[in-house]
N, C-alpha and C positions, 0 to 999 in steps of 0.2 A: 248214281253211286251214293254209299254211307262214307260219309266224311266226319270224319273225331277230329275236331282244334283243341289243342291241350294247351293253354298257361302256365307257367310254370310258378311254383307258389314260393320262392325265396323271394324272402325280401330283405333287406334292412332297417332293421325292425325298432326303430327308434318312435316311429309314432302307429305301431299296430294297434294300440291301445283307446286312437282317438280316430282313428282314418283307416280307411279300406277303399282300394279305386280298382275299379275293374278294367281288364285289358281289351283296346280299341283297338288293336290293330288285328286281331283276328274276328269282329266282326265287318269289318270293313273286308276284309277275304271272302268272307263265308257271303258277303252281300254279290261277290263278282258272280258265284256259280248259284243263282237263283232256282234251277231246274234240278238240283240235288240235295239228298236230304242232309243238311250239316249238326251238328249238336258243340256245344262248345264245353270246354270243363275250363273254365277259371278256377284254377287252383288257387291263387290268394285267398278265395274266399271260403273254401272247406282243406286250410292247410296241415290236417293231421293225417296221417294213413294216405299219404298220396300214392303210394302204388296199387292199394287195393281197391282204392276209388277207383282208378282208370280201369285196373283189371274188369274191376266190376262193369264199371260201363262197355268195355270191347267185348264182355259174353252175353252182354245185354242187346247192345246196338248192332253186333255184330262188322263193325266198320271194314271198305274196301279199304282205306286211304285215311292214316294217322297222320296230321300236323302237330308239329311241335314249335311254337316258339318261346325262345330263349335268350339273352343275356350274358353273357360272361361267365359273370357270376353264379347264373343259373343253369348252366351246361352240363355240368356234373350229370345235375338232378335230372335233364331230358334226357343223358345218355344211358343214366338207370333206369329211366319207365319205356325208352325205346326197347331196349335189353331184354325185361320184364313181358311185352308186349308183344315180344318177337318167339318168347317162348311158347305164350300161349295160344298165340295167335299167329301163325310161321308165315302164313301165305298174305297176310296184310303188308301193302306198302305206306314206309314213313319217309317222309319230308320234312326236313327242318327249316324254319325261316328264322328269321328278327337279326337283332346286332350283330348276334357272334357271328353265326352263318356268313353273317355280308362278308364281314371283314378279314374270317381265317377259312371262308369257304375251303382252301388247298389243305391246311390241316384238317379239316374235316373229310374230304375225301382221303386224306392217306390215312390217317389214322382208323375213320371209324364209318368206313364205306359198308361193314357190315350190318351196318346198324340203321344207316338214315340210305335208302335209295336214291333220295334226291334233294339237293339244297336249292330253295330260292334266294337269291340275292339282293339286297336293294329293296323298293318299294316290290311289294311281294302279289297285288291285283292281278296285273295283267299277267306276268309266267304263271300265276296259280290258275288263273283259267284255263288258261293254255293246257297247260299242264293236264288239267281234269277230264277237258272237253277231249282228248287225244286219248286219254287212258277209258273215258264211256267209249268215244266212236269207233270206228273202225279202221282208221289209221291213226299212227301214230310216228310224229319225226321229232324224238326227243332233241336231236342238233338244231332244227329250227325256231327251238323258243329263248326268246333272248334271255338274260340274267338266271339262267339256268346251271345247275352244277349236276352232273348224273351217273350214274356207275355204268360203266361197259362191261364190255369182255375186256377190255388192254386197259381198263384202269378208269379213274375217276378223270369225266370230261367237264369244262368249265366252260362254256357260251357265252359270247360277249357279250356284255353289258347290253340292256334294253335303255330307250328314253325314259326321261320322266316323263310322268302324268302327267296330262292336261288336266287339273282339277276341276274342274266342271263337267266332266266325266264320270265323274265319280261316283257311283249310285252313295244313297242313306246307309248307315252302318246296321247289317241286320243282327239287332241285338235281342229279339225273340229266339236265335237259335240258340243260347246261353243254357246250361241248366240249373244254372244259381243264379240268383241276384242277391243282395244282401249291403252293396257298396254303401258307405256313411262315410261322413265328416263331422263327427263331435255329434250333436242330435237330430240331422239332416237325411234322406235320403240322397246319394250321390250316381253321379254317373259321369262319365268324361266325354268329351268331344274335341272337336279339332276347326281353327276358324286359317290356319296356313303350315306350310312346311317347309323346313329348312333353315338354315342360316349363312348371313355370307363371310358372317366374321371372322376371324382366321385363328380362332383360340388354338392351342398346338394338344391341351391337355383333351379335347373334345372329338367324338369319333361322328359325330353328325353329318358332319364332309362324307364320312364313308359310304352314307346313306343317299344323299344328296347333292354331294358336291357342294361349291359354294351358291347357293341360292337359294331364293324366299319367292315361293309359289302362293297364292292365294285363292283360298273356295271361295266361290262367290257370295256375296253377305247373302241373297235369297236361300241358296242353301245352305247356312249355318241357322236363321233365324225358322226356317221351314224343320230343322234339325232339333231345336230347340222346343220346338212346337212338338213335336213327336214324344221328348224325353219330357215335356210339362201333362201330357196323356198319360205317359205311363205313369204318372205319379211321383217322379224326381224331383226332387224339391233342391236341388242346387248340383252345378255343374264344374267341374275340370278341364279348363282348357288347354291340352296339353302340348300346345305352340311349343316349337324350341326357342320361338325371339318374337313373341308380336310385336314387341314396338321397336321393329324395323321401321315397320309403316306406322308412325302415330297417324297422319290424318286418315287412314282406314280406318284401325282399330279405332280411335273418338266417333267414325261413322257406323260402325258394327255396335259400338254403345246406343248410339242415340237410336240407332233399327231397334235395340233390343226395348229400351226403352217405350218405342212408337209402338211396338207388337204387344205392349201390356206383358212383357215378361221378364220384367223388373222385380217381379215378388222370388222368383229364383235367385240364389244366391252362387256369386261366380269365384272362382281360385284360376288364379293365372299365373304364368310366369315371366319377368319379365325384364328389362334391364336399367338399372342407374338412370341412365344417359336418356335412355325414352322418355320414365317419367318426369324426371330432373327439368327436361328442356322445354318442354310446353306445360305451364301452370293450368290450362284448360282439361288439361286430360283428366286427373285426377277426380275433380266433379264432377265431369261425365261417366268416369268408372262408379263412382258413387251412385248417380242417379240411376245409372242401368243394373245396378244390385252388385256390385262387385265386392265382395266380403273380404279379400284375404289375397296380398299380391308376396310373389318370392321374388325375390334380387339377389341374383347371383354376383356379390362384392367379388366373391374369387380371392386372385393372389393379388391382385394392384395393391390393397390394402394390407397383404400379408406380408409383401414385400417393401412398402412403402410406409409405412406406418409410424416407423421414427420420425420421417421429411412431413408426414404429415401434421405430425404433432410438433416440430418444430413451427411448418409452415402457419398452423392458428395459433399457434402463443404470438406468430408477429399478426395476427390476424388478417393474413392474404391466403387464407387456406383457398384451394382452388376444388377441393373432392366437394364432388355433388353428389356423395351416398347422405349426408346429412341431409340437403333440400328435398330430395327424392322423399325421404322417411315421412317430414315433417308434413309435406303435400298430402302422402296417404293419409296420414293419422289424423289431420285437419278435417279431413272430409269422411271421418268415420271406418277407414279400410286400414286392415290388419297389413303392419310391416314387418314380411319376414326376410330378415336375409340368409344368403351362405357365405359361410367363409372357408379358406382352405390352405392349411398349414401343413408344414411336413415338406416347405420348398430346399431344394439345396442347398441355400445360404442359412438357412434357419435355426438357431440354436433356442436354447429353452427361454432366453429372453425376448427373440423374434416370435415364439410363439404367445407367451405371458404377452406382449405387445398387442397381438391380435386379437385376443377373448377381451383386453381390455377395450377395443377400438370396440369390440362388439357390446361390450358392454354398457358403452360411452353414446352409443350412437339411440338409445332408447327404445328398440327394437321392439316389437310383440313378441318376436321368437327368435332366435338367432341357433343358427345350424353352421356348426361347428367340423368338416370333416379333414380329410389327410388327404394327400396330394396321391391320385391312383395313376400305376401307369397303366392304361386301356389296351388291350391289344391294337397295333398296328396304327399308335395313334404318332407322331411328331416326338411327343414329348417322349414317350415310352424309349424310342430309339434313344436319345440326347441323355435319357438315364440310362439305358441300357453299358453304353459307348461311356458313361463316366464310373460303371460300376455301383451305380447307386440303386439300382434293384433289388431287393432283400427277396424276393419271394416272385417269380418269375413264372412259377406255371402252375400252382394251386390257385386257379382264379376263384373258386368258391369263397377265397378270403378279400374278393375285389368290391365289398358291398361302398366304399369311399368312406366308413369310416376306420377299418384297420389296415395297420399300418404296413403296407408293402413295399416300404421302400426305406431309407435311412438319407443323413444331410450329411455334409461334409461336417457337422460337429456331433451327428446322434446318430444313435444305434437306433434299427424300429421301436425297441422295447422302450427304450428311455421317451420317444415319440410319444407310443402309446401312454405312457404312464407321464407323461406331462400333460397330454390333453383329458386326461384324466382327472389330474390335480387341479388345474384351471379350469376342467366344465365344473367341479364340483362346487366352485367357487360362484359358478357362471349360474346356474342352474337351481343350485339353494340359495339363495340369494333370496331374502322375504321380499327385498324391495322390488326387485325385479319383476315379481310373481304380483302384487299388489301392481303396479305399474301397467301391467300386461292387458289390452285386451282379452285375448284368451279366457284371462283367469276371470275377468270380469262377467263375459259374455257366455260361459258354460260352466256355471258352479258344479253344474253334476259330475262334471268330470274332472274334477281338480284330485281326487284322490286316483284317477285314472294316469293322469301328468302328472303323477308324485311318483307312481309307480314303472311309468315308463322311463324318468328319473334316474330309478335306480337300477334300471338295467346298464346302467355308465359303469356300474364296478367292474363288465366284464373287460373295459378295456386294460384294468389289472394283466392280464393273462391276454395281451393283444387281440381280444375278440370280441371287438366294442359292435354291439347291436348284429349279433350274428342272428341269423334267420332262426327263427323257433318253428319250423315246418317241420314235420316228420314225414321219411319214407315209410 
């Protein structure tokens, strides 16, 4: 069979200007069905004219079998090139995968069964083979493939969930079937990988559970360092490792350092993400991120500190502060690694001084970067209900506006708008700040792009008009 993976190019477009990361989970698909020809279109990376790109490619490639995956946010856009693709191309079948699919699978079948024949759910490997190998052979029992969703005669059918992956299963991500490369980070060549899956935390704003459930699977280090090995051939010169929580496991992740380190592939520079509490608690990690090339960690602070920030600031004037987002920072910067955190304002209790509270906390804590966005409700996630059920959803089914930083929701003291135009007034405070910019890593360690970060900057006016870093992609 011709198989088309399509990307979907929205992004949130707050650092387009420094960073490009190409999408791993549709080569990781394209790697299960080895025996067919696949082509991938990463739209991130050529995001002007995306529907004439695809057109172009499905009269080119001729494809049996269009994948789509998508996002929330990015839903829109795959139900426009599904649409588009269907005109021209009537007898091809499409399959949607990624987030949204998992999680509103049922609306997707009621709504727009005309459009997507079939949804995978969940980790998407094994139903996409499934799926392929039945659609080349000569039988085919679409009820028998697990995590499966598919159009009937009597309407859209949903198959029960399949197990997880046994990750050592898991063939290399076949990232030769791409038809773009281009990914960067500031002056690097970039590419992403993956060293585990999951998390078991119980965050309520977080749809990861939906994917996963609560659990932290791990690839075995020979095949992450063997992985690694492959992307230092191609000529990548630093990686993304897009873990939902590595430092579940510190003492793994300190032994995936020290493998990376042993393998001589220490000159590769690494982006992780990762939590407080990991690095906080073991002072060893940190120098071993260091040694194995680790360039630039994200810490997701979240709400603890959004909601907390007053007690916190009381509690270090009596100087018993107990937050160990300070020690975490101090660890990285110590040992030469970019500290960026997130923060996330826009919680129910929150008024324009709980917010002014938290740009300050972000301000205070000496960050390299500090990421600033508004409380989302995620389809189908805990939290989304708990606002729903208090009325505090402003914007409820235009997900294209769910990129985390416009504002979808209002507090028991603010409207979205005043939301928006708060965190407005406090990034601009946050953001032009010389000290801050002189202070920074970043600014230090890539002059050439400081007028690139001046300008991604000023893309904050649009949260004026609540459409803070909307996607610049064109259909």
């Amino acid at each position: 069979m011709r198989i088309l993976l399509v990307a979907m190019p929205d992004t949130a477009s707050s650092l387009d200007r420094v960073m490009k990361f190409p999408n791993l989970g549709l080569c990781s698909i394209a790697a299960q069905v080895p025996g067919h020809d696949v082509r991938i279109l990463d739209l991130v990376m050529q995001p002007r004219g995306v529907r004439h790109r695809v057109l172009e490619e499905v009269a080119a490639f001729a494809p049996d079998l269009v994948g789509y995956s998508a996002m929330s946010f990015q839903y829109a856009t795959a139900r426009a090139l599904a649409a588009a693709v269907r005109q021209v191309a009537p007898g091809t079948l499409h399959v949607l995968g990624g987030y949204h699919a998992t999680v509103v699978a049922d609306e997707v079948g009621a709504r727009d069964a005309e459009l997507f024949d079939f949804v995978v759910r969940g980790e998407g490997e094994v139903a996409f083979r499934q799926l392929v190998d039945g659609l080349a052979g000569s039988t085919l029992d679409l009820g028998a493939i697990p995590s499966l969703s598919w159009r009937s005669r009597s309407g859209y059918r949903h198959n029960p969930d399949g197990p997880l992956l046994e990750l050592d299963s898991v063939p290399l991500p076949r990232r030769e079937a791409r038809a773009w490369d281009g990914a960067f980070y500031f002056d690097r060549t970039f590419d992403v990988a993956e060293t585990s899956r999951g998390c078991p935390l119980p965050c309520t704003f977080c749809s990861i559970r939906r994917m996963y459930g609560r659990t932290f699977r791990r690839f075995p280090i020979g095949r992450v360092i063997a992985d690694l090995r492959t992307l230092d051939r191609r000529g990548v010169r630093g990686v993304f490792f897009v873990d939902d929580n590595i430092t579940i496991d510190v003492p793994r992740f300190k032994e995936l350092c020290e493998e990376i380190q042993s393998a001589g592939l220490g000159h590769l520079r690494y982006i992780v993400q990762a939590s407080v509490h990991g690095i906080a608690k073991d002072p060893t990690l940190a120098p071993a991120m260091a040694r194995a090339g680790f360039d630039t960690v994200f810490m997701g602070i979240e709400n603890a500190e959004a909601v907390n920030v007053a007690t916190l600031d009381i509690a270090a004037k009596r100087g018993k502060s107990e937050d160990e987002t300070p020690r975490a920072v101090r660890l990285l910067q110590e040992n030469g690694i970019k500290a960026v955190g997130g923060f996330i304002v826009g919680n129910p209790d929150d008024d324009r001084g709980a917010i002014a509270r938290t740009f300050r906390y972000a301000r205070r804590l000496g960050l390299d970067f500090p990421i600033v966005q508004c409380l989302t409700p995620y389809p189908r996630t805990e939290m989304r209900a708990d606002l729903l059920a208090e009325g505090l959803v402003t914007n409820p089914d235009d997900l294209s506006r769910y990129n985390g930083y416009m504002a979808n929701v209002r507090t028991r003291h603010l409207s979205s708008s005043t939301i928006a135009r708060t965190m407005l007034w406090e990034s601009l405070k946050l953001y032009f700040d010389p000290r801050a910019a002189r202070r920074s890593r970043f600014f230090h360690d890539f002059p050439g792009f400081r007028g690139a970060m001046l300008r991604n900057n000023l893309a904050l006016f649009s949260a004026a008009r609540n459409r803070m870093f909307h996607s610049t992609h064109t259909l």
